[in-house]
N, C-alpha and C positions, 0 to 999 in steps of 0.2 A: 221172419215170416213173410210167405209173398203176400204182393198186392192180391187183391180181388180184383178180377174180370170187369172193365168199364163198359166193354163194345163185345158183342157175338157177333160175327158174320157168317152165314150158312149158304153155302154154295148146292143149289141145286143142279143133278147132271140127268141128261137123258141120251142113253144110247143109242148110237146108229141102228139102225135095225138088221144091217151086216154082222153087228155085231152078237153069243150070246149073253143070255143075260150072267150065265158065268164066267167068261172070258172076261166080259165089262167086270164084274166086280174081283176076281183078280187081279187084272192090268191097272182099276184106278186102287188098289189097296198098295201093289206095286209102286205103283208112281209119287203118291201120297209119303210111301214108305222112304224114300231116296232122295225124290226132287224138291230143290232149293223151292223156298216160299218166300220166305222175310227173314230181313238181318238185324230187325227188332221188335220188341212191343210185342210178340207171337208167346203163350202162354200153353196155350195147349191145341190139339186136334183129333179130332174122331170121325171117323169113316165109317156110314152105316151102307151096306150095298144089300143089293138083292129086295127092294123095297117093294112090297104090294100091298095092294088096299087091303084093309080089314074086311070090304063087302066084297066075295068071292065073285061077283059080277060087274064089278068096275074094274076100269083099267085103272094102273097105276099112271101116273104125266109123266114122274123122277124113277131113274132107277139106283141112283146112289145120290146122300146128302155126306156135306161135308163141313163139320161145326168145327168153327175158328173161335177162340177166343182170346181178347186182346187190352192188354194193361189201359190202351188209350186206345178213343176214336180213330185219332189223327194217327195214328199208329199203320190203323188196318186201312186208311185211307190211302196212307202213303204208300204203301204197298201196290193198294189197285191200280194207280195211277202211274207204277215204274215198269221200268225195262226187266224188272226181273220177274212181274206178273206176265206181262205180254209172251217174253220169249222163254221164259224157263217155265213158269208154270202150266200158261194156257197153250202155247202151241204144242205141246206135246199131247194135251189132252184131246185139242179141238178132233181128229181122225178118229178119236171114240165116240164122238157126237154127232146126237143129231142137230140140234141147234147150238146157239149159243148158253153158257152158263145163266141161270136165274138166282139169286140170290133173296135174301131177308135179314134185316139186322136189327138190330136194338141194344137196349141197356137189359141184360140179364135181369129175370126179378124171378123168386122163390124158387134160388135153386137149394134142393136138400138132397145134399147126399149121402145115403146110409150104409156102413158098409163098406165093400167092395165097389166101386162106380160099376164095374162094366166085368165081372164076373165071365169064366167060363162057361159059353151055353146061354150068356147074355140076349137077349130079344129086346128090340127099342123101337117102341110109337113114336110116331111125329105124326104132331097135328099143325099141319098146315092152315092157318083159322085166318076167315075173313071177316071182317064184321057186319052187322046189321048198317047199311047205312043211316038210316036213325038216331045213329049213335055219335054221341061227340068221341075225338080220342082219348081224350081222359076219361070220360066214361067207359070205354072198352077196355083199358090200359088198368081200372081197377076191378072191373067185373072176369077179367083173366086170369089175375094173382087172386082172386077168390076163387075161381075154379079150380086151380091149382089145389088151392088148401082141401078143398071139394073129394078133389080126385085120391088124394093122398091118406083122408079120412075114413074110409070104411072101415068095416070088422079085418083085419088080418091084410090090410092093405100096406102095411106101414112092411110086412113079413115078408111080401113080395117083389115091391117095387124099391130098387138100389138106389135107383136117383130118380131127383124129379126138376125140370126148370122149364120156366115158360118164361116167353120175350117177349113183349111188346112191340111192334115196328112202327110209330108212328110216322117216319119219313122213308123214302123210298132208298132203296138199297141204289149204292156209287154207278153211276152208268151205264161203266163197262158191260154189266150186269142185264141180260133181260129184266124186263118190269112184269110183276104179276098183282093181282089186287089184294096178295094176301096182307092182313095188318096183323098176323103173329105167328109164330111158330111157339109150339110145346115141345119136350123129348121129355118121355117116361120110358127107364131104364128098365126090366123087369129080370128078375131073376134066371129064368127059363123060359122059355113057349110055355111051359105049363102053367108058370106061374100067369101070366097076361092072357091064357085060357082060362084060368080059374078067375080069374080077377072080372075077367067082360062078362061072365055068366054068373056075376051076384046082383041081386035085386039090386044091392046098394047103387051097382054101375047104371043099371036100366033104369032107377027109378029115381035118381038124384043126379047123377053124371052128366049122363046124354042131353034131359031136358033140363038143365039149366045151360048147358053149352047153347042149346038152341034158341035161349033169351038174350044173349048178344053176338052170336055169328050167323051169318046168311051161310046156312049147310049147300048149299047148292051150290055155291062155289068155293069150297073148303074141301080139303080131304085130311083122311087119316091114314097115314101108312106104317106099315110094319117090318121094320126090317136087321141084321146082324150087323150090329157097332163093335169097329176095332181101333182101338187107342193106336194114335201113331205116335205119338210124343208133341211137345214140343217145337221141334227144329223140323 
């Protein structure tokens, strides 16, 4: 049986504006697909590209997120800090970018997967969540796995949604890394577009979802985005 996942790191990218946003998310699905990453402790990876806000009048920041997951910390650490992140992974990327990579990490909590993870036809939210500063991090860190379970609970919710995981980030992601002030990221799998259409238009989402998210993240500097996840593997 394998290990369980100790460390997530999510590499967030933002394209040149040379670039489209479909050329971007083929060339990093491409890249992702072939180029060397880590020569250990690398468990899995997913590519979600073509990301846009849920609200049709924001801009999106990211246009592709990239979920790492890794047996160990020191695993995913070691990586960022060698020659084979700098020269294999990121120089190849940096010409697609506008800035530098941004990233978010933690200790995976309430991942449920049902199913199929990442289905054909696949659609996946990430909620990029910042906190109330109000808040201690262990108070956010367990008001997040409750929303989790929140999210997952509606009528016909459980029908829809493939996978579900939310991270906590209580320390700031490895250097290299732009800094942002987000302290978690979510990814909700869903079925279809249709499904995560049907899903945001039941009372249950409006009327228990939304506002209780807004009892420990500062929405103003959070976002939610929506965009096609494809498994690369492993290696």
């Amino acid at each position: 049986m394998s290990q369980d996942p100790a460390y997530k790191l999510v590499i967030l990218l933002t394209r040149s504006p040379e670039i489209t946003r479909e050329e971007f998310a083929r060339r990093i699905v491409d890249l992702e697909s072939t180029a060397p990453v880590s020569k250990g402790g690398l468990q899995r990876r997913v590519v979600t590209t073509g990301l846009a806000t849920v609200d049709p009048e924001s801009e999106s920041p990211f246009d592709a997120a990239i979920e790492t997951w890794w047996t160990r910390k020191n695993d995913a650490a070691d990586w960022v800090v060698s020659q084979t992140f700098e020269n294999d992974w990121l120089a190849p990327r940096l010409p697609l970018l506008a800035c530098r990579p941004h990233a978010i990490a933690g200790e995976p909590a309430a991942p449920r997967p049902n199913g199929e993870d990442y289905p054909q036809g696949a659609v996946q939210l990430i909620a990029l969540t910042t906190s109330m500063r109000s808040r201690r991090k262990d108070e956010f860190a367990a008001a997040y796995v409750r929303h989790a379970e929140l999210a997952s609970s509606g009528l016909e919710s459980g029908a829809r949604i493939t996978r579900l995981e939310f991270v906590p980030a209580p320390l700031a992601a490895p250097s290299r890394f732009s800094v942002d002030r987000y302290d978690g990221v979510g990814t909700i799998v869903f079925a279809a577009e249709s499904a995560l259409a049907d899903e945001v238009a039941k009372a249950y989402y409006r009327d228990v979802v939304v506002p209780d998210a807004a009892r420990f993240s500062d929405i103003g500097y959070s976002h939610i985005l929506v965009g096609s996840p494809t498994f690369v593997g492993p290696t």
